[in-house]
Each structure stands twice: as C-alpha cells, then as structure tokens.
C-alpha positions as CSV (number, residue, x, y, z in Angstrom):
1,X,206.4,146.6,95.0
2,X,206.3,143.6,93.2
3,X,203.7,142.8,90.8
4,X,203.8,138.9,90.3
5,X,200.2,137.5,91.5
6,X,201.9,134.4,92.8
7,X,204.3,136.0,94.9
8,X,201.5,138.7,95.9
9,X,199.6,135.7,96.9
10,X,201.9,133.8,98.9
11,X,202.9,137.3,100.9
12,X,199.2,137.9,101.5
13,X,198.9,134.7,102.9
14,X,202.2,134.3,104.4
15,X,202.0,138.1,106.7
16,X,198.8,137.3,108.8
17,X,200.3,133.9,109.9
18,X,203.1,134.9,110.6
19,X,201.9,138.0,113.0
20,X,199.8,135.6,114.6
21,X,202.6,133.4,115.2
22,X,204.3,136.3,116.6
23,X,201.3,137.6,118.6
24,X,200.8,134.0,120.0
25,X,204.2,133.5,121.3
26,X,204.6,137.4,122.3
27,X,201.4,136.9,124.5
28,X,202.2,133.5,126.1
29,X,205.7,135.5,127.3
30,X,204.0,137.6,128.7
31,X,201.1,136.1,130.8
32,X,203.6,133.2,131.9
33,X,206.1,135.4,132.5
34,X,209.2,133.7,130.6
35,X,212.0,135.0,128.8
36,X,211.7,135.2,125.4
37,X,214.4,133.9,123.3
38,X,216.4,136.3,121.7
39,X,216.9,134.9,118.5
40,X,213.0,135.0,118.7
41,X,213.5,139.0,119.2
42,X,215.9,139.4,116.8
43,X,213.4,138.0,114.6
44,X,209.8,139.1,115.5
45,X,210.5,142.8,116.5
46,X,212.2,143.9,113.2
47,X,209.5,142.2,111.3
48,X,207.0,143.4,112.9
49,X,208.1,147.0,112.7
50,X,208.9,146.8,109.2
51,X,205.4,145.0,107.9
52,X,203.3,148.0,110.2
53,X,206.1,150.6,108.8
54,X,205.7,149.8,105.1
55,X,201.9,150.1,105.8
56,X,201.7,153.1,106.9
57,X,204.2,154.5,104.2
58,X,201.8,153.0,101.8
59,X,198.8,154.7,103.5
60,X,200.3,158.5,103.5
61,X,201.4,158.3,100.2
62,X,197.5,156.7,99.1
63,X,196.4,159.7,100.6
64,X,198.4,162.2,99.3
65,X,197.4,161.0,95.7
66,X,193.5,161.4,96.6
C-alpha cells in the first residue's frame, strides 16, 4: 500500500464516487430494463470486485494481527 497522503487522499475520495457511479448506472439497468454496455461491464465489474476483494484481504489479515 502506498503511503503518500495525497494519493491516499485522492483514492479515498475518488472510490466512493466512483461505486456510486457504478451503483447508479447498475440500478437504472436494471429497473428500466436496458442493456448495459459492455465496455461499461468490462469496466465496473472488475473494479468492483477488486476494491470489495482488497477489503476483505485487508480485514482478515487486521484480524489475524489482533
């Protein structure tokens, strides 16, 4: 992990927008019932499985240092 402040910042900032933007758009596919693009899949689904991922990494290995 990096341990610049600014670039800690700008990652804390920049991870909840960009879920939202992803939760946004995922929900608006899925109560108008459209296609997604697939670039947009492409894009959201490896990102979002990588940011909940590293989480929970980070979480076991928190608690196996308690």
């Amino acid at each position: 992990m990096t341990t610049n402040p600014v670039v800690q910042i700008l990652r804390a900032a920049a991870r909840p927008a960009i879920s939202i933007i992803f939760a946004a758009t995922i929900a608006q596919v899925v109560v108008e019932q459209i296609d997604p693009p697939t670039w947009f899949l492409s894009l959201a689904i490896p990102c979002i499985v990588w940011w909940f991922g590293e989480r929970a990494v980070t979480h076991v290995q928190e608690r196996k240092q308690d």
